[in-house]
Each structure stands twice: as C-alpha cells, then as structure tokens.
RODO-2510 file (C-alpha; in nm, 4 decimals, decimal comma):
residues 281
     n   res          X          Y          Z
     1     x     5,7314     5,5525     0,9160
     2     x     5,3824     5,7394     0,9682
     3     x     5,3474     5,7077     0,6079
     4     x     5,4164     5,3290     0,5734
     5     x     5,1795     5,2463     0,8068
     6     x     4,8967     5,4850     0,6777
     7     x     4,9724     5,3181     0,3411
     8     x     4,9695     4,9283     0,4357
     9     x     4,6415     5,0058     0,6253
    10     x     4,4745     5,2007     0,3204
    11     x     4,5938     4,8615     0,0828
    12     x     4,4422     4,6339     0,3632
    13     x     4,1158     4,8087     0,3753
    14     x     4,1025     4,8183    -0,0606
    15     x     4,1952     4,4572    -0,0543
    16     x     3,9021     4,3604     0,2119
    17     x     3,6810     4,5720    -0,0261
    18     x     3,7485     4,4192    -0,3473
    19     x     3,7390     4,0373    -0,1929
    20     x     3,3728     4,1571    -0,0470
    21     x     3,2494     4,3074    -0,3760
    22     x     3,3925     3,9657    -0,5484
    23     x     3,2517     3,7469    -0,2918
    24     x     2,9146     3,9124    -0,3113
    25     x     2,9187     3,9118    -0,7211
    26     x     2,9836     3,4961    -0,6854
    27     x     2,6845     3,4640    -0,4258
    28     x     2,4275     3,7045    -0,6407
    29     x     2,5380     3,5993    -0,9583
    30     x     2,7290     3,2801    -1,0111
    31     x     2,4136     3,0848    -0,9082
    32     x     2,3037     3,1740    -1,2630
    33     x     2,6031     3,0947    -1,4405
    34     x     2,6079     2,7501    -1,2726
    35     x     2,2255     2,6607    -1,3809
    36     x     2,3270     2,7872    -1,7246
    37     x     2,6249     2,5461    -1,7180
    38     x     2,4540     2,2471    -1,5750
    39     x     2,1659     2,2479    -1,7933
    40     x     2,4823     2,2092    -2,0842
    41     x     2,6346     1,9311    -1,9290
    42     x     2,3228     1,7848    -1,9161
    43     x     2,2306     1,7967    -2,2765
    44     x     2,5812     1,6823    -2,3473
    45     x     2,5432     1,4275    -2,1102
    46     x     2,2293     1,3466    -2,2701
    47     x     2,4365     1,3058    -2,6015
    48     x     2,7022     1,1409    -2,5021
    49     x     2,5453     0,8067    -2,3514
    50     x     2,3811     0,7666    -2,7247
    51     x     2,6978     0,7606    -2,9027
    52     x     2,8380     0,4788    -2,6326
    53     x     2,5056     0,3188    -2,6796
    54     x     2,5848     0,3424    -3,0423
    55     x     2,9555     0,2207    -3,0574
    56     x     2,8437    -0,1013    -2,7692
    57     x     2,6181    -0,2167    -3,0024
    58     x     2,8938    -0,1733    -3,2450
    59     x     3,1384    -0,3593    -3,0784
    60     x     2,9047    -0,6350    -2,9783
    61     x     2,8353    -0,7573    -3,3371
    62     x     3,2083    -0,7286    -3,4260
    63     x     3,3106    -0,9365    -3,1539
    64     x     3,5137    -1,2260    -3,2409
    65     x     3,4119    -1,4227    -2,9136
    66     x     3,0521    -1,4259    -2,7910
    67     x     2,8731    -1,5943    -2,4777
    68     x     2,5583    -1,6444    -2,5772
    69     x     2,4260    -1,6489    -2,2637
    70     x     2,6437    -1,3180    -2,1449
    71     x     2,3741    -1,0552    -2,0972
    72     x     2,0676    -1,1793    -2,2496
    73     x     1,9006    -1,2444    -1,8970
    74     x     1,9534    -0,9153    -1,7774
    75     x     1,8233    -0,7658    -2,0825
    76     x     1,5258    -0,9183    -2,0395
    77     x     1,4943    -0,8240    -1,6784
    78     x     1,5527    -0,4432    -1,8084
    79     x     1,3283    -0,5096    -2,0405
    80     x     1,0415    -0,6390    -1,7943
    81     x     1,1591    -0,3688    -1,6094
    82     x     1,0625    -0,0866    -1,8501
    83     x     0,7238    -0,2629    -1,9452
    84     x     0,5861    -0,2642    -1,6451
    85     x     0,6675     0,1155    -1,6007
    86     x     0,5300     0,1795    -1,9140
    87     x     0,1859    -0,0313    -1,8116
    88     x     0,2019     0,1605    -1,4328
    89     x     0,2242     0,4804    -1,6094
    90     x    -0,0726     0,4295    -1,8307
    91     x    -0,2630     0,2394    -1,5847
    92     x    -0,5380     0,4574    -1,3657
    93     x    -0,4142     0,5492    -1,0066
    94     x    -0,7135     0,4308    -0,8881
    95     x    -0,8687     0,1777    -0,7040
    96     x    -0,9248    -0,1329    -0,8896
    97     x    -1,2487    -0,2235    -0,9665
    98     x    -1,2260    -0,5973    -0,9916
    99     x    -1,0607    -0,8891    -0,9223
   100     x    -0,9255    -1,2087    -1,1199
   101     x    -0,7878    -1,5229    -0,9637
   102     x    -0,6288    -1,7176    -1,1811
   103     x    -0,5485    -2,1165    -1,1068
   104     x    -0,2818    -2,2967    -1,2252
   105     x    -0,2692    -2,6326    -1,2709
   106     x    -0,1026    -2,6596    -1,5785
   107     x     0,2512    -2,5155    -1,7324
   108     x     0,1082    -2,2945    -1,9176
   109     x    -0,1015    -2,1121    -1,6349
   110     x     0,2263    -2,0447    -1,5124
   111     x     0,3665    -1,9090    -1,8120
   112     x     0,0848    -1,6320    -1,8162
   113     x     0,0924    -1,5842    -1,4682
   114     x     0,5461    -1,4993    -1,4646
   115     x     0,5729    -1,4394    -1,8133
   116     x     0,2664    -1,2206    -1,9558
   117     x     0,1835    -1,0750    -1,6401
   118     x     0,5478    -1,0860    -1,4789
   119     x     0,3669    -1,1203    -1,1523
   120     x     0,5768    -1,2505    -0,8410
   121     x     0,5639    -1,5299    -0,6362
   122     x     0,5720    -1,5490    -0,2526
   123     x     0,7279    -1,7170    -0,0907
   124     x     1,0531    -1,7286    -0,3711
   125     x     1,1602    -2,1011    -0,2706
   126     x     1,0786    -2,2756    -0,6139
   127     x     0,9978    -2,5954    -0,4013
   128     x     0,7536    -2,4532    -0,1745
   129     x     0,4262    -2,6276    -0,2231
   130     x     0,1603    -2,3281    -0,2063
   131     x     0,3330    -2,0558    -0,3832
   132     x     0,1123    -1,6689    -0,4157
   133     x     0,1671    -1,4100    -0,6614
   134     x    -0,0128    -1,0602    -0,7077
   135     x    -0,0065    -0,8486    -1,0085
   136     x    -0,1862    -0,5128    -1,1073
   137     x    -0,2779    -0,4331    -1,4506
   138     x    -0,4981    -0,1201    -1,5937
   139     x    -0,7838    -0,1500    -1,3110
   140     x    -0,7802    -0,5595    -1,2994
   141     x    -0,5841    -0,6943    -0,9995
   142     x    -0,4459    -1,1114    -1,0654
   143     x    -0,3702    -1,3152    -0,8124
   144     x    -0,1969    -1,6673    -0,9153
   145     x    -0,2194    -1,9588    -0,6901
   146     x    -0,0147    -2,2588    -0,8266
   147     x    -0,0231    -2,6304    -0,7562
   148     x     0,3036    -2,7982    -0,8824
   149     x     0,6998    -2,6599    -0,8804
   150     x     0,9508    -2,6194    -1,0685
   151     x     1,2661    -2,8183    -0,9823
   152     x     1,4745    -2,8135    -1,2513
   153     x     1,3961    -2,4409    -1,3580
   154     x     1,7997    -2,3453    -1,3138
   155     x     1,8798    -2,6690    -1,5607
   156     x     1,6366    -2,5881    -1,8020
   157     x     1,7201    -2,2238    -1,8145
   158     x     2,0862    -2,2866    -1,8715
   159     x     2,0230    -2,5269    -2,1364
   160     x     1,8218    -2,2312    -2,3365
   161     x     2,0945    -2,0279    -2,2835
   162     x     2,3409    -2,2088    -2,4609
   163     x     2,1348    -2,2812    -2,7692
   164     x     2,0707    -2,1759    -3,0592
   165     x     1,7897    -2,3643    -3,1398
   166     x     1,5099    -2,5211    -2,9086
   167     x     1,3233    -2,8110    -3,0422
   168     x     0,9875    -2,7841    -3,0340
   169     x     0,7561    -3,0669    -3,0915
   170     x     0,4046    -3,1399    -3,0966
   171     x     0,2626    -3,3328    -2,7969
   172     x    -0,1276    -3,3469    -2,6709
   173     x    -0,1370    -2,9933    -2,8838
   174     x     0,0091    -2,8059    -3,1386
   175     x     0,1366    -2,5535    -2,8949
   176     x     0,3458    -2,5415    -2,6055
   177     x     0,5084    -2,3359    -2,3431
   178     x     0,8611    -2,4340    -2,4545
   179     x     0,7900    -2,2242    -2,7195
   180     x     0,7787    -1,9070    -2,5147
   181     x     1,0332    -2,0078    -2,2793
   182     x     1,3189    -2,0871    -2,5509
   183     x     1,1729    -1,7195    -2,6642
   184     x     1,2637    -1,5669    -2,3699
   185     x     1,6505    -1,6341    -2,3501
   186     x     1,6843    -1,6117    -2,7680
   187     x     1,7067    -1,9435    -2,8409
   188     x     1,4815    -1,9632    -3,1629
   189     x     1,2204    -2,2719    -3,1150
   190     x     1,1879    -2,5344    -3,4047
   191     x     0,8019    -2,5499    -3,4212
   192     x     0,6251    -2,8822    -3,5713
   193     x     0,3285    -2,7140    -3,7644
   194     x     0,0635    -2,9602    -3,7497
   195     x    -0,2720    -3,0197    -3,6430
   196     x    -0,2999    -3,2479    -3,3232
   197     x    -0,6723    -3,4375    -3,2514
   198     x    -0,8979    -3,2110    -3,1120
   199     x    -1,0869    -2,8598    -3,1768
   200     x    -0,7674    -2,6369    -3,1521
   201     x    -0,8161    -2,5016    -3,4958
   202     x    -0,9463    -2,6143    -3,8355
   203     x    -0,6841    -2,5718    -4,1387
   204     x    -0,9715    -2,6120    -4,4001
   205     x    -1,0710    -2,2802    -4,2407
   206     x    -0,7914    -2,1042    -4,1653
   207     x    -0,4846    -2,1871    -4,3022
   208     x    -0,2637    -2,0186    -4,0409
   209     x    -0,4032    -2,3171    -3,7827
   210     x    -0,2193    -2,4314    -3,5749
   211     x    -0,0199    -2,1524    -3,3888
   212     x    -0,2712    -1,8877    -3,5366
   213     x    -0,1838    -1,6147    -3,2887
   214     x     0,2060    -1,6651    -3,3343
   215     x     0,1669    -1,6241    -3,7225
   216     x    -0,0689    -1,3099    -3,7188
   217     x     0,2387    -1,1366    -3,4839
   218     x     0,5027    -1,2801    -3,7720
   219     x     0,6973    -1,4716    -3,5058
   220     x     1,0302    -1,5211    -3,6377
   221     x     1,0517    -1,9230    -3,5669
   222     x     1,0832    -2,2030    -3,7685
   223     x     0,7973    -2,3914    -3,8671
   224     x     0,8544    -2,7161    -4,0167
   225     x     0,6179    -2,9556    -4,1341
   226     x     0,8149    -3,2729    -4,0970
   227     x     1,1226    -3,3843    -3,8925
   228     x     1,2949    -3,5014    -4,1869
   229     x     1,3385    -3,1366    -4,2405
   230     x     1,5855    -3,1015    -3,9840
   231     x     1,9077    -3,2321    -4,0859
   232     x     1,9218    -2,9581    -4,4165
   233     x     1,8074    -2,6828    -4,1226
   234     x     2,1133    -2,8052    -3,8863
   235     x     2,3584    -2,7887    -4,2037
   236     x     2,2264    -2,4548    -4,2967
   237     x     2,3123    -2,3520    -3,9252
   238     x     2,7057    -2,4248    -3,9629
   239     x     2,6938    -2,1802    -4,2404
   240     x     2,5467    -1,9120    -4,0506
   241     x     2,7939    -1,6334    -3,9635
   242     x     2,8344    -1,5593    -3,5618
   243     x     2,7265    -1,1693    -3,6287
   244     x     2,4096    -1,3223    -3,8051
   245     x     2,3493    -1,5628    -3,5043
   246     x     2,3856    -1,2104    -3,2631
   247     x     2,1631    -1,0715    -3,4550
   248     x     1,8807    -1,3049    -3,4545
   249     x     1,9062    -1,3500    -3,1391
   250     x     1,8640    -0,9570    -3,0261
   251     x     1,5778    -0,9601    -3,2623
   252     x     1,4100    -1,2502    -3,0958
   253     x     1,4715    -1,1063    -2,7716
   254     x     1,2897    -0,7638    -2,8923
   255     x     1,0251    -0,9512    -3,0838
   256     x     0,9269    -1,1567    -2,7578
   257     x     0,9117    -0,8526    -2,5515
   258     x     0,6416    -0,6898    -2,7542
   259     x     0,4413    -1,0207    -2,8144
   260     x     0,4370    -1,0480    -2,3928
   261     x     0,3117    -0,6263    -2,3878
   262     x     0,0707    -0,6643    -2,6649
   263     x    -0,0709    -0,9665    -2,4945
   264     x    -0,1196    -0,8779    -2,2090
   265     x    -0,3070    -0,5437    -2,3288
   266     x    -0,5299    -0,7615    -2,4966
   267     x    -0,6304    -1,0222    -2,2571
   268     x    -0,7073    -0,7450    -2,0028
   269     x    -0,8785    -0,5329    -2,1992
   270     x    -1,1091    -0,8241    -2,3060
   271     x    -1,1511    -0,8894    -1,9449
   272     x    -1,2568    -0,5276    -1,8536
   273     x    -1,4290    -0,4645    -2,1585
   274     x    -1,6764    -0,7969    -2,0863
   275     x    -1,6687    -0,7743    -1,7201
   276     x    -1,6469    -0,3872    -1,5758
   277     x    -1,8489    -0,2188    -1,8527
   278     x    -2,1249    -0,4440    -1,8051
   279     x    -2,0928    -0,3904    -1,4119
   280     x    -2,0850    -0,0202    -1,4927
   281     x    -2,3385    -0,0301    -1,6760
***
C-alpha cells in the first residue's frame, strides 16, 4: 500500500514536470512559430484576394443580366477615394502657402470645384442657398462659394445611369459640363464637334478645335459632325454585344478618373508655379 502511494505521488510530480517544461517551451518559443505562420497567411492572403479580383471581373463580363447602374457609383467613390490618398500622400505636410477662392456662378465652376477637386460642400442640403466647400491640394488650399443649386441632381443622375449614351450638343459653346457628368457614371457623351461664335478656338489653326484638351487625352467619345449622323450610330448600338457595352463602360469609367487626376495636377501646378515661386522669389 506504501508502495502505491509512493508511486502515484512520483507519476504526479513527473506529470506536473513535463506540463511545466511544455508550458514554458509554448511561452518561449511558440511566439516565433506564430509570427512565422502569420506572416504566411498573410502572403497567401495577399494572393488570394487577386485571384477573386480576377474571377469577379470574370464573372462580371459573362453575366447574362447587367444593371448598368449596379456599382458604377461606388466605383467611382472608391475611386475618388484612392485619388485623393494618392494626392495627400504626395502633397507636403506643411502649411500651405497660399490661398485660392474660387466663385461659382456658372455650372461649370461647380464641376471643377466637386468633380476635379472633389471638394465638399457644407452645409450638404442641395437647396441651401450659400453652400461652402474646402479642399487642399499640394500647398494650394480652394475654397468654393456657390450661388445657384441643384434641384434635380438625383433625376439627372439616374437618368445617366441608365444610359448608354448622353447626348451632347452644342449650345453658347462647343463644350459643356454634360460632357463630364455623363463621364462620370459611364454613359459615353455624343459630342457635336463644331465651332460655336466666339474666340474658343480657331480650326484654321488647330485642327483639334473645338474640345482641344479632350482630344490631346484621346477621350473615348463620339464626335460627330452633324446630327444626321445619329440614326446609323443608334443602329450600330443594337448590334453591340452586352459584354462590349460592359466593357466600354469600365473603360470610360477608368479613362475619366485619370483625366480628373491629371487635371487637377496641372491646374495647380500652373497656379503654384505662377503664383508661389514668384512670391518665393
């Protein structure tokens, strides 16, 4: 009986040792082990969300059944989104060294104020009658103070969304901000190339006036030179296949996006390079 006892004890005491030595090999060394095996999941991780990536995009153009206007305003947003990062992250820390106010009292001040810029408005209510907005870019600070709303913006917006085409014709000029704003929900405009009265360009000189700036960035629109030229446009449309329609649309989208970036670069750089240098200086 002594020795049963003496026994279970000595197997008690062995036990408590081994669970201590394996306890104390988990705390000392499986911290290792689980870095090691984290940073693996993580590449995998990393791989994995391509491939899904890879087969939605897939999917998307084999889809019998499409909604055009499904996700294209939230890839916009996410594309805004990573823009303005991007500019942020390039853009000095800094104080900024000067500011421009810009007035508009036209629609197309506030298409570069929300649409180049992507600045916001305060207050949001679409009918309130003095409406501010703030924006940083690089070391130039905007500020937009409208004077006119936008009513039907929820009407108008829908209406892009659902076509394929937006017609765009001429009126006091050449150029418009329908343009830009069938552009931004991949609706491809119909663009009236002429010359309207006035000094907006001179095709003896250039032959890309009108609409220079859209032709040097090989804006994927279509430019027609008479209305007559519709009809054989709209029959050409029925015999457009709904993958091709898909895809000229996501194109659209991603030409749109850089045309907004690369403009606004420009237009601010002009600014600083006329204005701060020569305060600098």
């Amino acid at each position: 009986m002594r020795l049963t006892r003496k026994r279970l004890c000595s197997f008690l005491i062995a036990l408590y040792c081994l669970f201590s030595l394996y306890a104390a090999y988990h705390v000392f060394f499986g911290r290792r082990r689980r870095a090691s095996a984290a940073s693996s999941r993580g590449l995998r991780k990393g791989v994995a969300p391509a491939r899904e990536r890879r087969g939605r995009e897939q999917s998307t153009l084999g889809s019998e059944e499409w909604n055009p206007w499904e996700g294209d305003e939230k890839n916009e947003q996410q594309h805004r989104f990573k823009t303005s990062l991007q500019i942020l992250n390039k853009s000095t820390k800094g104080k900024t060294d000067f500011h421009v106010q810009i007035w508009g009292k036209a629609a197309i001040g506030l298409y570069l104020w929300e649409h180049i810029f992507e600045g916001l408005l305060d207050p949001t209510d679409v009918t309130a009658q003095w409406r501010e907005g703030n924006s940083v870019v690089g070391r130039t600070h905007y500020r937009w103070q409208p004077q006119e709303t936008n009513e039907s913006l929820k009407n108008y917006q829908d209406a892009l969304l659902q076509s394929d085409l937006t017609l765009c014709p001429v009126g006091v000029n050449t150029e418009c901000y329908r343009i830009y704003e069938a552009c931004s929900y991949g609706s491809v405009p119909v663009v009236e190339d002429i010359m309207t009265a006035g000094s907006c360009g001179n095709t003896s000189v250039n032959h890309n006036a009108p609409l220079q700036l859209l032709k040097s960035m090989d804006a994927p629109f279509i430019f027609i030179k008479n209305w007559n030229e519709l009809p054989a446009i709209l029959e050409k449309e029925k015999t457009l296949m709904l993958q091709e329609k898909i895809q000229r649309r996501k194109m659209l989208l991603h030409w749109y996006q850089h045309f907004k970036t690369e403009l606004k670069m420009r237009f601010t750089n002009i600014l600083e390079n006329s204005f701060l240098m020569n305060n600098k200086g």
